[in-house]
C-alpha positions as CSV (number, residue, x, y, z in Angstrom):
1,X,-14.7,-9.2,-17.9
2,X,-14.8,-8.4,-14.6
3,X,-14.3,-10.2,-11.3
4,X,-14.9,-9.3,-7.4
5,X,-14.1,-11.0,-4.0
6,X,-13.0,-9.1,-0.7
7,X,-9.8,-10.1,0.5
8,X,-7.7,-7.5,3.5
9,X,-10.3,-5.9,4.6
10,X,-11.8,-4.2,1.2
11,X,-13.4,-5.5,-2.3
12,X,-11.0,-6.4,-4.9
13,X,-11.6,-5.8,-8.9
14,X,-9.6,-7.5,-11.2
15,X,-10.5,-6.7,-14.6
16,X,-8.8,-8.2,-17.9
17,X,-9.1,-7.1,-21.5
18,X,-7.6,-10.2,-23.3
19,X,-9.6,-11.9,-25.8
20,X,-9.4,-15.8,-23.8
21,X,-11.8,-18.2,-23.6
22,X,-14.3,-18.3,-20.6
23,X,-12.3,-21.1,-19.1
24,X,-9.3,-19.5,-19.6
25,X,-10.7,-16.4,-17.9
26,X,-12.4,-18.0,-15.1
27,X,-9.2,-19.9,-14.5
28,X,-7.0,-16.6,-13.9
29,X,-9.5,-15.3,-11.9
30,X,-9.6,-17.8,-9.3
31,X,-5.5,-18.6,-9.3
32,X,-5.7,-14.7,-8.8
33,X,-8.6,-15.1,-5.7
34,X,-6.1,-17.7,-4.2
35,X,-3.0,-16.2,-4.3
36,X,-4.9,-12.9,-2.3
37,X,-6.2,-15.4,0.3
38,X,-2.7,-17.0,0.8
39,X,-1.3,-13.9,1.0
40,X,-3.4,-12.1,3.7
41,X,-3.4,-15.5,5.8
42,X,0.4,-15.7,5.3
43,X,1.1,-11.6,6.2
44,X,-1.6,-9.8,8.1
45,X,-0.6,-8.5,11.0
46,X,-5.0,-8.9,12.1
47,X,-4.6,-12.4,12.1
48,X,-2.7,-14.6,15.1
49,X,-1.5,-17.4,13.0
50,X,0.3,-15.1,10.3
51,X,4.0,-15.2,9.5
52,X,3.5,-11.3,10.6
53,X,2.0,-12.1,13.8
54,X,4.3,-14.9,14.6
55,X,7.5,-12.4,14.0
56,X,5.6,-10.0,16.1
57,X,5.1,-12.3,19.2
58,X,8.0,-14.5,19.2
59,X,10.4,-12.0,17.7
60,X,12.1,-14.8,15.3
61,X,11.2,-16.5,12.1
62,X,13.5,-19.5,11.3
63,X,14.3,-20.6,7.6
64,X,12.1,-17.9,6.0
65,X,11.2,-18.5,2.7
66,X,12.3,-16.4,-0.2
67,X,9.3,-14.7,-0.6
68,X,9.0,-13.3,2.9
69,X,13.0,-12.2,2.9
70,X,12.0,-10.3,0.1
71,X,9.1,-8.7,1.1
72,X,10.7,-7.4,4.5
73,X,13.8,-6.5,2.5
74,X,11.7,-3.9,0.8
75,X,10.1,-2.6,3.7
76,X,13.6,-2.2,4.9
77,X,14.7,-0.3,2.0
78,X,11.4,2.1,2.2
79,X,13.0,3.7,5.4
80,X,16.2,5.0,3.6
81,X,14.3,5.6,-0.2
82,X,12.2,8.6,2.1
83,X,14.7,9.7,4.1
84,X,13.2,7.7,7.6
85,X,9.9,8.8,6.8
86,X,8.3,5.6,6.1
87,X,8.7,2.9,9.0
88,X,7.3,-0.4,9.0
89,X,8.1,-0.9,12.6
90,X,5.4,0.4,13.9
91,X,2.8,-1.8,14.4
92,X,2.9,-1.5,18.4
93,X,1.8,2.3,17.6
94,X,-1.1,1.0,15.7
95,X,-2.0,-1.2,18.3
96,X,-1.2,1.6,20.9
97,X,-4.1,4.0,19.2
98,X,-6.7,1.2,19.1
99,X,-6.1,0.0,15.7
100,X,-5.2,-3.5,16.7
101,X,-6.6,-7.2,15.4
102,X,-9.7,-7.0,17.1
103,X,-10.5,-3.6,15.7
104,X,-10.9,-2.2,19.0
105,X,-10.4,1.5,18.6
106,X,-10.0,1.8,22.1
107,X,-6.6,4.1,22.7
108,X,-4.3,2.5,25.8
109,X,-1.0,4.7,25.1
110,X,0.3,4.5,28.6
111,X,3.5,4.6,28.2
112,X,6.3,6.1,25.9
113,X,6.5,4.1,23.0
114,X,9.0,4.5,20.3
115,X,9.0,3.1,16.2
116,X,12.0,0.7,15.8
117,X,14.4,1.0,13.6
118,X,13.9,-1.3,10.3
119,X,17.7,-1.0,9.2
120,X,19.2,-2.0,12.7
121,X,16.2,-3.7,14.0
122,X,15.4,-6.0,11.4
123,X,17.6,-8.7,10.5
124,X,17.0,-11.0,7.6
125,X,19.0,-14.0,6.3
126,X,18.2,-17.3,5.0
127,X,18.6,-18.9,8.4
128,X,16.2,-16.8,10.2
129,X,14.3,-13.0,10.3
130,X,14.7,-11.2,14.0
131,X,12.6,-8.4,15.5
132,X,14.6,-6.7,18.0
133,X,12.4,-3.7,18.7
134,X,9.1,-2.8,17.3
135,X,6.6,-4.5,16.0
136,X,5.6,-5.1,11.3
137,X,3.1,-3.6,10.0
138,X,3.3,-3.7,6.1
139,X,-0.3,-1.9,6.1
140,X,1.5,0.8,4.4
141,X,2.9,-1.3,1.4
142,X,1.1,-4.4,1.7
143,X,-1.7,-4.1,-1.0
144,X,0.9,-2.5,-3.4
145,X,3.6,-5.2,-3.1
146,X,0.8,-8.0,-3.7
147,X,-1.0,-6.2,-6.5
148,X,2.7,-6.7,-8.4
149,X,2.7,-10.2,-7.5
150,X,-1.0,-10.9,-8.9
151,X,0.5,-8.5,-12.4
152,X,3.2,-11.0,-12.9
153,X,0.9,-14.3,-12.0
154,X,-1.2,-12.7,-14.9
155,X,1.5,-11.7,-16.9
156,X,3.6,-15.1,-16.4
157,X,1.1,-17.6,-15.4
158,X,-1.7,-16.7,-17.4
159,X,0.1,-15.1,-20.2
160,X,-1.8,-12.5,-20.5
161,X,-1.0,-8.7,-21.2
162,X,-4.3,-5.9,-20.6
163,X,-5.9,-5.7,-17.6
164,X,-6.4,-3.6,-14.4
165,X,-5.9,-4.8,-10.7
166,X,-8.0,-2.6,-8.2
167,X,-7.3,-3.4,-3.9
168,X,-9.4,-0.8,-2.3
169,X,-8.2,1.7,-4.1
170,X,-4.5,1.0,-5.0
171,X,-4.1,-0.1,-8.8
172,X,-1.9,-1.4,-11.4
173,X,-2.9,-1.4,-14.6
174,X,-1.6,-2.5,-18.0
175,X,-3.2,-0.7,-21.1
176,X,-6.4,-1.8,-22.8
177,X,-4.5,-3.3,-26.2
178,X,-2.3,-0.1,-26.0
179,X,-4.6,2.8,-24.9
180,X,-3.8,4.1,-21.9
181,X,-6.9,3.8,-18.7
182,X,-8.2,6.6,-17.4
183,X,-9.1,6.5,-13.5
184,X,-10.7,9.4,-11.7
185,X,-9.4,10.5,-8.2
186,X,-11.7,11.0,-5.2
187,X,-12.8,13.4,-3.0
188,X,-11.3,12.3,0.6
189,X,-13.9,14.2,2.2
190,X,-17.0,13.3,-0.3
191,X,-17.8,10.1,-1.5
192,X,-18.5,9.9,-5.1
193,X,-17.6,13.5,-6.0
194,X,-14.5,13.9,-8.0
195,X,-11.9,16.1,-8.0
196,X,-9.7,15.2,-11.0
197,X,-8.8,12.2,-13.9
198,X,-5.4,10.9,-15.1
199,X,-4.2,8.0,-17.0
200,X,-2.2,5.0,-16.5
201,X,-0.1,2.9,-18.6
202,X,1.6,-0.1,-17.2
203,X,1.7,2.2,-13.9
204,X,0.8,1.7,-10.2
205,X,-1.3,4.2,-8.5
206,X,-2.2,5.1,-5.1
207,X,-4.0,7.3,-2.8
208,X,-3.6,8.1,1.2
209,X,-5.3,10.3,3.5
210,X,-6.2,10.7,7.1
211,X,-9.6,11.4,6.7
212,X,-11.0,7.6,6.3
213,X,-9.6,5.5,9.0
214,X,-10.4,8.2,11.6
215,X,-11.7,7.3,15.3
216,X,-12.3,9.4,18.7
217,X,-11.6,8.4,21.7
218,X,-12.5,10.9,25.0
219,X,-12.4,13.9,23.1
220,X,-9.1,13.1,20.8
221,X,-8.9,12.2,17.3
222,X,-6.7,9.0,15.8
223,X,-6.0,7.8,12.4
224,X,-3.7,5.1,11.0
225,X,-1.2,7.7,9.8
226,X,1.9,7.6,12.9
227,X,3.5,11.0,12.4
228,X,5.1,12.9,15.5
229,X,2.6,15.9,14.6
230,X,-1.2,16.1,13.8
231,X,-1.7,14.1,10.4
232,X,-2.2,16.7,7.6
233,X,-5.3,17.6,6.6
234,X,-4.5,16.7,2.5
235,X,-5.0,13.9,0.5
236,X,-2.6,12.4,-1.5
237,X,-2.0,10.7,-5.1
238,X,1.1,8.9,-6.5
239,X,1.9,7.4,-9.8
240,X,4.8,5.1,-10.4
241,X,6.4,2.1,-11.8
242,X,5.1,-0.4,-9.7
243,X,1.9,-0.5,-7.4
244,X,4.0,-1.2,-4.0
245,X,6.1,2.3,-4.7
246,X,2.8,4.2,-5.4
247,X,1.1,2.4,-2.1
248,X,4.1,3.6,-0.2
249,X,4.6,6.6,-1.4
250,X,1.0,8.1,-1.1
251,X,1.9,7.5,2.2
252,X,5.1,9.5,2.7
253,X,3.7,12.1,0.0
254,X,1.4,13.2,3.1
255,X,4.3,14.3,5.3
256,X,6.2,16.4,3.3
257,X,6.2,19.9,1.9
258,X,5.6,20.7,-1.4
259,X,9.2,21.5,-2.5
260,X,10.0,17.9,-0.9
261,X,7.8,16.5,-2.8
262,X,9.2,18.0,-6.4
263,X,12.4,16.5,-4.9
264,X,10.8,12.9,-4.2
265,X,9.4,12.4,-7.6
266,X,12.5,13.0,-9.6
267,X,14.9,10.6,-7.3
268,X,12.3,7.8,-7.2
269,X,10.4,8.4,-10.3
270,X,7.0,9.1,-9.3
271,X,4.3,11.3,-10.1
272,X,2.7,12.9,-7.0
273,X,-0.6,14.7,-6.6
274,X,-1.8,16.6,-3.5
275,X,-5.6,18.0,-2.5
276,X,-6.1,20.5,0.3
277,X,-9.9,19.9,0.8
278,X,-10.5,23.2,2.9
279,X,-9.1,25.3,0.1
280,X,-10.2,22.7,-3.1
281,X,-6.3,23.4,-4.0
282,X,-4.9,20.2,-6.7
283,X,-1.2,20.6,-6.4
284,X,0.8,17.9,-8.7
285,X,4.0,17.8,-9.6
286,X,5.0,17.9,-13.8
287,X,5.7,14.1,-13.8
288,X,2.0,13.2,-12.7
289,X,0.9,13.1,-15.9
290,X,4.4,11.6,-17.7
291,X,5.6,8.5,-15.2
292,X,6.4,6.1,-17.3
293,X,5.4,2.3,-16.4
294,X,7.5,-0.5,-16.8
295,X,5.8,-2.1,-20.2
């Protein structure tokens, strides 16, 4: 059975396999549904009240619960797993190019403005988080790390062991009573045309591309992708372990050359995909097919 709600901005499907009783099913769905809510109001940057937000303004969160630490402790650890390339601080550049709560996609970059750095920047204890340059944005990992969370709720909570989780687009999915799922992957550039299928097993998966969030402004072209170059013009597929790595690492996959890439997958076991829509070039890596999940 399948449910749908839209939580952070896009519809969410969570599908389970399990043979449960409908009370048992409609339960999980709706601890899932509420755990999403909480977890949006508690860490979108787009809304004022949020933990995010509050770090963001006042630059210091005292007695931060274990859950937050944790979450900005993997953010943190993202800029050194891709060599720098993935930084959380960045939000101010978001907000810089227009892409701020009230969705104003109006550009105001007036001035210099430089990413913080999450390793020297970020402090976390028990006693308090500080912000000492920059501003969060966990756009980048956000969906991923909570698709885990709502896993183990079904795993732990719920006891149960096949389904699929589906944010916008970023996945995690169990088997269906052993068989691997097959998903297809998307055309960035055409809607319901697809360019290629692949399976998971107890994987995450994720895709990125600068073709979707894309605005003008006087004659220039943003997206949500900060690089110190012009975004590339490929879309990008990743495989791995957990959703939050393959919802970072779509990301990162976009910034790198090919040979990186190869590189990438073997130190951080992941399987990465890459399509050139111009050329209708599919470039994966061998492990694409053969990451294995975490069972």
């Amino acid at each position: 059975m399948t449910h749908e709600f839209t939580a952070l901005g896009t519809k969410w499907w969570i599908e389970i396999f399990d043979e449960i009783s409908p009370q048992a099913l409609n339960d999980a769905f709706g601890i899932i549904e509420r755990f999403t809510h909480d977890f949006e109001k508690k860490y979108s940057r787009f809304k004022a009240d949020s933990l995010i937000s509050t770090l963001n303004r006042e630059r210091i969160l005292k007695n931060p619960d274990e859950e937050s630490r944790a979450l900005l402790a993997y953010g943190k650890q993202l800029y050194l797993r891709t060599n720098t390339h993935f930084n959380m601080l960045t939000g101010h550049l978001q907000e810089a190019r227009g892409y701020d709560a009230s969705y104003s996609f109006v550009p105001h970059e007036s001035e210099v403005l430089f990413a913080g750095n999450p390793v020297t920047d970020l402090l976390i204890s028990p006693q308090a988080i500080t912000l000492l340059h920059g501003k969060v944005d966990i756009g980048g990992f956000g969906k991923g790390y909570l698709i885990d969370e709502l896993a183990n709720i079904l795993r732990e909570e719920c006891a149960l062991q096949y389904f699929l989780i589906n944010g916008g687009g970023d996945i995690y999915a169990t088997t269906k009573h052993g068989e691997p799922l097959e998903i297809v992957l998307e055309h960035p550039t055409q809607p319901a045309h697809f360019i290629h299928t692949t399976s998971l097993s107890n994987q995450g998966f994720a895709a990125s591309s600068p073709f979707k969030r894309v605005w003008r402004h006087h004659d220039k072209t943003y997206t949500h992708i900060i690089t110190n170059t012009e975004a590339p013009q490929v879309a990008s597929f990743v495989k791995a372990a957990t959703a939050r790595d393959a919802d970072a690492f779509a990301t990162t996959a976009l910034l790198l050359f090919e040979s990186e890439l190869s590189n990438l997958a073997a130190v951080a076991s992941l399987g990465i995909a890459r399509f050139t829509p111009t050329t209708n070039q599919f470039w994966s890596t061998k492990s694409f097919e053969h990451v294995e999940g975490r069972g």
